[in-house]
C-alpha positions as CSV (number, residue, x, y, z in Angstrom):
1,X,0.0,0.0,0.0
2,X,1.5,3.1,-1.2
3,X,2.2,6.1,1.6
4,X,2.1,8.8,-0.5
5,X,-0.6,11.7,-0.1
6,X,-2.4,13.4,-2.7
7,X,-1.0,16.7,-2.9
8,X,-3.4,19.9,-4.2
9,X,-5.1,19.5,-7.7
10,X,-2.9,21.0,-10.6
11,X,-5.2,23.8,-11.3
12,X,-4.7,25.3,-7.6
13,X,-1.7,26.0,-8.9
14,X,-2.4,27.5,-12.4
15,X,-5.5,28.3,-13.4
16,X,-6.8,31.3,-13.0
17,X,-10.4,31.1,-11.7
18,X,-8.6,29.2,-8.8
19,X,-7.1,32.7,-8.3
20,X,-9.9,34.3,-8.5
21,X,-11.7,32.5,-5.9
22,X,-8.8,32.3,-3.6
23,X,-8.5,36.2,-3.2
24,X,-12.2,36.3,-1.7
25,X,-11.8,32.8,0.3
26,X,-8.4,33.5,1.9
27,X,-6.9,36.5,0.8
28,X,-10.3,38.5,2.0
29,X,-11.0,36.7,4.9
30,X,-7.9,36.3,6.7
31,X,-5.3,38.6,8.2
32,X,-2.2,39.4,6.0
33,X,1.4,41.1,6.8
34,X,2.3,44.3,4.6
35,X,4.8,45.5,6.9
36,X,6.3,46.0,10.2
37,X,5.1,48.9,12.4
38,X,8.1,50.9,12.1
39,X,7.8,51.3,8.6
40,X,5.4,54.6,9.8
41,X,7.2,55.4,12.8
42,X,5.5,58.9,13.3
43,X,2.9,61.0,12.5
44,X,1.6,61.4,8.9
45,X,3.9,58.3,8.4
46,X,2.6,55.9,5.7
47,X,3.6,52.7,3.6
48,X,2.0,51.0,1.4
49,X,0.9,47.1,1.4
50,X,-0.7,44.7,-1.3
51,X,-2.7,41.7,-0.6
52,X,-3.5,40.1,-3.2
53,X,-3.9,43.1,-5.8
54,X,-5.5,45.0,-3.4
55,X,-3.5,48.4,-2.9
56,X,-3.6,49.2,1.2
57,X,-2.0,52.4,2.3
58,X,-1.4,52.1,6.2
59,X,-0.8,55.7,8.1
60,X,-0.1,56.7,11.8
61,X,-2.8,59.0,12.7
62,X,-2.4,62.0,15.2
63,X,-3.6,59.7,17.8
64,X,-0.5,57.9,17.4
65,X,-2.8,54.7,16.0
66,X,-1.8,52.8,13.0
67,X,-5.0,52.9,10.2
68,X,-5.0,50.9,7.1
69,X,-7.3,52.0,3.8
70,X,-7.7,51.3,0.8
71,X,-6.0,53.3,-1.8
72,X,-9.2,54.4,-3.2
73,X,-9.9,57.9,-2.9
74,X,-14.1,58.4,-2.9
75,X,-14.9,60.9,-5.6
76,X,-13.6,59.2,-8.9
77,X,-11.2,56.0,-7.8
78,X,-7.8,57.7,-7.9
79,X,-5.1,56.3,-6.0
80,X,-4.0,58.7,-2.8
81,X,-0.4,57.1,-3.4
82,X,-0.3,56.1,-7.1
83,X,1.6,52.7,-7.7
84,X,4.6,54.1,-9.7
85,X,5.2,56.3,-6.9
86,X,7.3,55.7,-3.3
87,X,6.2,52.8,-1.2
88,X,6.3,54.9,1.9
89,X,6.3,58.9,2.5
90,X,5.1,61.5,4.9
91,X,1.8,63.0,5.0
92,X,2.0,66.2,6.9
93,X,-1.5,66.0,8.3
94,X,-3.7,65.0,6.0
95,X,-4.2,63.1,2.7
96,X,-4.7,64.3,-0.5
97,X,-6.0,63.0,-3.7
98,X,-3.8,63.9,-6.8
99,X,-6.3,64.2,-8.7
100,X,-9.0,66.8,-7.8
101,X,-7.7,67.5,-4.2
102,X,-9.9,65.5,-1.9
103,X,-8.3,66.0,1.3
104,X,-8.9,63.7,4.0
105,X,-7.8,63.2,7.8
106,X,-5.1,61.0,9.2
107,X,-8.3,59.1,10.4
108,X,-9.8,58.8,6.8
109,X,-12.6,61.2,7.2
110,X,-13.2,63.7,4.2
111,X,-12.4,67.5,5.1
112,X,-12.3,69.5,2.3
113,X,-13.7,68.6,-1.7
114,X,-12.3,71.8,-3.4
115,X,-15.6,74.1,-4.7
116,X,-18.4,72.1,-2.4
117,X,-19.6,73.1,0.4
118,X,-21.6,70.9,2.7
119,X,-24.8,71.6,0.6
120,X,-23.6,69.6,-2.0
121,X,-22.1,66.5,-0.4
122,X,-22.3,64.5,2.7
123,X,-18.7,64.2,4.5
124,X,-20.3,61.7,7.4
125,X,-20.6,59.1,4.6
126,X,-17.8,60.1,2.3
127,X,-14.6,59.0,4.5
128,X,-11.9,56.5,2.7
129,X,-12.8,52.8,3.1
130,X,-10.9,51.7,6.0
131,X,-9.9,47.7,6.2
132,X,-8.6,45.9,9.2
133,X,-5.6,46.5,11.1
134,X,-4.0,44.2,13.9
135,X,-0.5,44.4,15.2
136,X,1.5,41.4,16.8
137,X,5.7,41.3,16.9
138,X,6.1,44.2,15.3
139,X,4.3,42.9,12.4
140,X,1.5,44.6,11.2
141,X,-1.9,42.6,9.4
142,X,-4.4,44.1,7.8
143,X,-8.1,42.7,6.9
144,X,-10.0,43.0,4.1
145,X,-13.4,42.5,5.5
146,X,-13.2,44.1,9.1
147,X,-16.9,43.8,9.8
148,X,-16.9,39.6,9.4
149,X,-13.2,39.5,10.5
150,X,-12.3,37.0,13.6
151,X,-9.4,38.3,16.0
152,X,-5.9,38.2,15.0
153,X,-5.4,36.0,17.9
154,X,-7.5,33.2,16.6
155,X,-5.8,33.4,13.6
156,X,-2.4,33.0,14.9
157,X,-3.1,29.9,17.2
158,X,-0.4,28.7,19.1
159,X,2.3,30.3,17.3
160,X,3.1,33.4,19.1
161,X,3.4,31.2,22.7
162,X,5.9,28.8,20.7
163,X,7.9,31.8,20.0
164,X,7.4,34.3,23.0
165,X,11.2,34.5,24.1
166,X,12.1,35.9,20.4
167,X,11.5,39.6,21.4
168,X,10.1,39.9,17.4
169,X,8.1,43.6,18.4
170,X,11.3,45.4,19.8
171,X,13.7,44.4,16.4
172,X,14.3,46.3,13.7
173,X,15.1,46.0,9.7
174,X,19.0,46.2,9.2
175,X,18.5,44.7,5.6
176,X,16.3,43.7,2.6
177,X,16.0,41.3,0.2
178,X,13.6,41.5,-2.6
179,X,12.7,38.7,-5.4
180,X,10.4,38.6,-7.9
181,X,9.3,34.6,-8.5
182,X,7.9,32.6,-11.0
183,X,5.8,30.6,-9.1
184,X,2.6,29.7,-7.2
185,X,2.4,31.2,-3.5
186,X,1.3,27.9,-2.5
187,X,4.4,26.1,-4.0
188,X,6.9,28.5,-2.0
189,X,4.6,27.9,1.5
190,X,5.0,24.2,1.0
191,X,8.6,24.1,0.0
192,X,9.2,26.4,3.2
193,X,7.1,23.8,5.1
194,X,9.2,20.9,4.4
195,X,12.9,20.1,4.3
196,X,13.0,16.5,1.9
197,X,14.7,18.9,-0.5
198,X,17.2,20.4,1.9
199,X,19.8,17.6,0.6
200,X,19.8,18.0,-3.3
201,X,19.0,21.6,-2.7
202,X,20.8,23.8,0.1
203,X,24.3,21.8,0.6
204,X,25.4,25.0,2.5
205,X,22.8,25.2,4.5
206,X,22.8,21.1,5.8
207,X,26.5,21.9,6.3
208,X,24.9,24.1,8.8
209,X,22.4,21.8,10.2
210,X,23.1,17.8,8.9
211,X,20.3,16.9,10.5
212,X,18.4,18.5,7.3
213,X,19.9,15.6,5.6
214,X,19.0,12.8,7.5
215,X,16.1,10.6,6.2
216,X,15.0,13.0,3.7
217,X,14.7,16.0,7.1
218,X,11.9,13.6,8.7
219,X,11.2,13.7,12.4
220,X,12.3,16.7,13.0
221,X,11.2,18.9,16.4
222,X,10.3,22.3,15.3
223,X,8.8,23.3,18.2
224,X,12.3,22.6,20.8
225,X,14.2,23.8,17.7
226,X,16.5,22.3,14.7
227,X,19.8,21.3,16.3
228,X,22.9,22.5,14.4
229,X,26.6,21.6,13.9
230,X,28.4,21.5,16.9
231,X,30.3,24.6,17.2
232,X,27.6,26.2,15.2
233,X,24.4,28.7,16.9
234,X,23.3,30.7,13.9
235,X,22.5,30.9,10.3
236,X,25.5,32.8,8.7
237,X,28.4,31.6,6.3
238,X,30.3,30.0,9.2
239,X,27.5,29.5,11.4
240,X,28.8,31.8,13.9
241,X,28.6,35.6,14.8
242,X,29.9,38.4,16.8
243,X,26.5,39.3,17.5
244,X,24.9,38.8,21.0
245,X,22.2,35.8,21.4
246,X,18.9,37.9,22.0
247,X,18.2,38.4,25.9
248,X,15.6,35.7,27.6
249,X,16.0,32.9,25.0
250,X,16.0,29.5,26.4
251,X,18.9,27.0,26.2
252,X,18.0,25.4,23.1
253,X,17.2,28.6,21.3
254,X,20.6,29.7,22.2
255,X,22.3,27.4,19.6
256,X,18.8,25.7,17.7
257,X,16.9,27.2,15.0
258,X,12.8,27.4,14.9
259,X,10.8,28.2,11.9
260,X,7.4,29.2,11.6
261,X,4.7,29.4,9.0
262,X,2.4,32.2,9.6
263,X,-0.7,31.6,7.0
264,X,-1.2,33.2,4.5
265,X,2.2,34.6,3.8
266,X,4.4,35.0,6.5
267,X,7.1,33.0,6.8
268,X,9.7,32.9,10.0
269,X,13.0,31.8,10.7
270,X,14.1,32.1,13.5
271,X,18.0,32.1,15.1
272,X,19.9,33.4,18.3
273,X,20.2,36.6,17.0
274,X,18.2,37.6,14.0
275,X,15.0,36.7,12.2
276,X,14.0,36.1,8.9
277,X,10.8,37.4,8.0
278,X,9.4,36.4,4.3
279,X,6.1,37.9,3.2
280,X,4.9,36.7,0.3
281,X,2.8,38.9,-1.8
282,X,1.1,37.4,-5.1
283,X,-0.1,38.7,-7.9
284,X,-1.7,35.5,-9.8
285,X,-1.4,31.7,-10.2
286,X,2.2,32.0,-11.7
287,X,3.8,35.0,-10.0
288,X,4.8,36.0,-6.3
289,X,6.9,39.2,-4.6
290,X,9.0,38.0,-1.7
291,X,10.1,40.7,0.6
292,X,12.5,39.8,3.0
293,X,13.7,41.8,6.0
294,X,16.4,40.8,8.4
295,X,15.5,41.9,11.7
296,X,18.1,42.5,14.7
297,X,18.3,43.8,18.0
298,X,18.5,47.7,17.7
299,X,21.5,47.8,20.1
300,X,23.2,45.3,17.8
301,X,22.7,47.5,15.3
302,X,23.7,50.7,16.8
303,X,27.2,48.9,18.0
304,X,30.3,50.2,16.1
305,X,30.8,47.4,13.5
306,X,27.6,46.2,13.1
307,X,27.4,44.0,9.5
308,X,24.6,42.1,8.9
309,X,26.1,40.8,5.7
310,X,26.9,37.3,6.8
311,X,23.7,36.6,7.4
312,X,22.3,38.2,4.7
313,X,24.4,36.5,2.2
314,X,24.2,33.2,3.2
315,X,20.4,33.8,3.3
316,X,20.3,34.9,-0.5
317,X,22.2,32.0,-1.5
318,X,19.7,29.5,0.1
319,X,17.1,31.8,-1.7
320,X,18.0,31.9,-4.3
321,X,18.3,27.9,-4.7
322,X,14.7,27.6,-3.0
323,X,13.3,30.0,-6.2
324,X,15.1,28.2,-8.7
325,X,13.7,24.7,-7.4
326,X,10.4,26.5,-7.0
327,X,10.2,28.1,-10.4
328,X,11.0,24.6,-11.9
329,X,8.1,23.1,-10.2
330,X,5.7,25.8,-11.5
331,X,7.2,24.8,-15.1
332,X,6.8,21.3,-14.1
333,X,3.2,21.9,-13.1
334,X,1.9,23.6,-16.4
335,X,2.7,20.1,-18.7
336,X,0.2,18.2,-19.8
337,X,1.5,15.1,-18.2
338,X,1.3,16.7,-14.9
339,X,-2.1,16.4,-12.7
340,X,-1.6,16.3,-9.7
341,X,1.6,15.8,-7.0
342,X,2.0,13.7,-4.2
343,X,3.2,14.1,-0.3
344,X,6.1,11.8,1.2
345,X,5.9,10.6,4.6
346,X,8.4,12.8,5.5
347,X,6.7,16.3,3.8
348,X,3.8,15.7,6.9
349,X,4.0,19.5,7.3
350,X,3.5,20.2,3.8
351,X,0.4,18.3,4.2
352,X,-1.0,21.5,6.7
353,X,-1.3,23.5,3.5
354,X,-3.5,21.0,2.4
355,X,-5.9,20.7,5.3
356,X,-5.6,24.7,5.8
357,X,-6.6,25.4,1.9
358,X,-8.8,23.0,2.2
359,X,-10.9,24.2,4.6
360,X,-11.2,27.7,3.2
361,X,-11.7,26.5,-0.8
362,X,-14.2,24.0,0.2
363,X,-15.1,22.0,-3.3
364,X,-13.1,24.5,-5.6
């Protein structure tokens, strides 16, 4: 009897009515990270997010709050912060439409419409359409559908108590990484979810951790952490730093490494003493942005010296591998021959994906 799993239907991967009906079933109805909450740091700060085509712009109001709203402005459509322009910038009080000079409030309601007066429109019901917004770790999740949406809590699950010694709120951005990929969102969260391909794929990285190359990465323990070469605490070139371990972690996240996959598109990795945070952001069946920040502790990064290059480095390189493999899967998926994948005993996390989309795509 064979042990293999089904794995997801070939058209959740390429077709595009699949697409279409996963931006209202997940992409509307869950939380999603566009940024970290120090990408608006003050007043009239804003940054823009996408989920899933939808253009979000997220501003810190006077009440020192973080609002997110869609980039819709209410009298013709225009875009408050057009796409070509600067993903972040500085409003100095207000908002204003390009266009014809809607101005609006840090707290989305409409104060001025150039040549009306309040005969000849209704500002109470004219605000800017305002989504969702939930902060946890620094990270900052915004929701399509406030009105239906469940807590951010519920959401995350157990995750945030699995990692509560990483102090993810209080680091900062010392570097980014952006790719553009040729593949399904899906296909990136399952190869992130599993490590069968760790051998033939990362050989740097299982010089790192060998226990990545053990019986195909099965029976691992996430949750205490992945054990790494002796002499070896952190994901960089040699495996070591001059950085400090961050404060309160626990024996074994002293010289282990935890992962974590936050659905929909937040990815974690987790070492003594920085973070990897992925966010994926796609844009259709075939095509996904990754945006990845390495976070530190801000008195790491103020020390004379700091270089966050030998992490960053050895974290492109084992990128850069996972979107190659990952792009030749999505070329894999579109043949004719191809209908449908399978799950190995030892891809049992990949199989979350399965029971996750599942749940939320119902029949489709």
């Amino acid at each position: 009897m064979s042990r293999l799993e089904p794995a997801l239907p070939r058209a959740a991967y390429l077709d595009a009515q699949v697409w279409s009906v996963e931006r209202e079933r997940i992409f509307a109805t869950e939380w999603s990270v566009v940024g970290r909450a120090s990408d608006a740091p003050g007043t009239g700060d804003w940054f823009l997010g996408d989920v899933a085509g939808e253009s979000l712009l997220v501003v810190r109001g006077d009440d020192g709050a973080l609002r997110a709203f869609f980039n819709v402005c209410r009298h013709r459509g225009a875009q408050l912060a057009p796409g070509d322009g600067a993903p972040t910038g500085h409003a100095p009080g207000a908002l204003r439409c390009p266009y014809h000079s809607w101005t609006y409030g840090l707290d989305g309601a409409l104060r001025r419409a150039p040549f009306l007066t309040d005969a000849d429109l209704d500002r109470s019901v004219l605000g800017l359409h305002e989504a969702g917004l939930a902060e946890w770790g620094g990270f900052v999740f915004v929701h399509l559908e406030p009105r239906t949406a469940r807590p951010l809590t519920e959401q995350l699950g157990p995750i945030p108590e699995r990692i509560s010694r990483y102090p993810l709120a209080t680091l900062r951005r010392a570097a980014r990484l952006t790719y553009e990929v040729a593949a399904n969102w899906k296909v990136l969260a399952e190869n992130y979810n599993e490590c069968y391909h760790c051998g033939p794929v990362h050989p740097e990285l299982c010089d790192i951790v060998p226990d990545f190359r053990r019986a195909g990465g099965s029976d691992l323990d996430w949750q205490r952490g992945i054990p790494q070469r002796e002499g070896t605490w952190t994901f960089t070139v040699s495996g070591t730093s001059d950085r400090r371990p961050f404060p309160g972690l626990d024996a074994d996240e002293q010289v282990r490494h935890k992962g974590e996959l936050v659905y929909p598109n937040l990815l974690l990795s987790l070492s003594a003493d920085h973070v990897a945070a992925f966010v994926l952001v796609p844009h259709g069946p075939g095509s996904t942005t990754i945006v990845c920040d390495f976070l530190f502790d801000p008195d790491e990064i103020a020390r004379p010296g700091f270089d966050p290059s030998d992490a960053v480095s050895f974290w492109d390189l084992v990128n850069l591998q996972d979107w190659k493999i990952c792009e030749s899967v999505q070329r894999g998926m579109s043949s004719r021959a191809f209908t449908g994948g399978y799950f190995a005993p030892m891809e049992d996390q990949s199989l979350d994906i399965r029971r996750w989309y599942d749940a939320r795509m119902g029949a489709t």
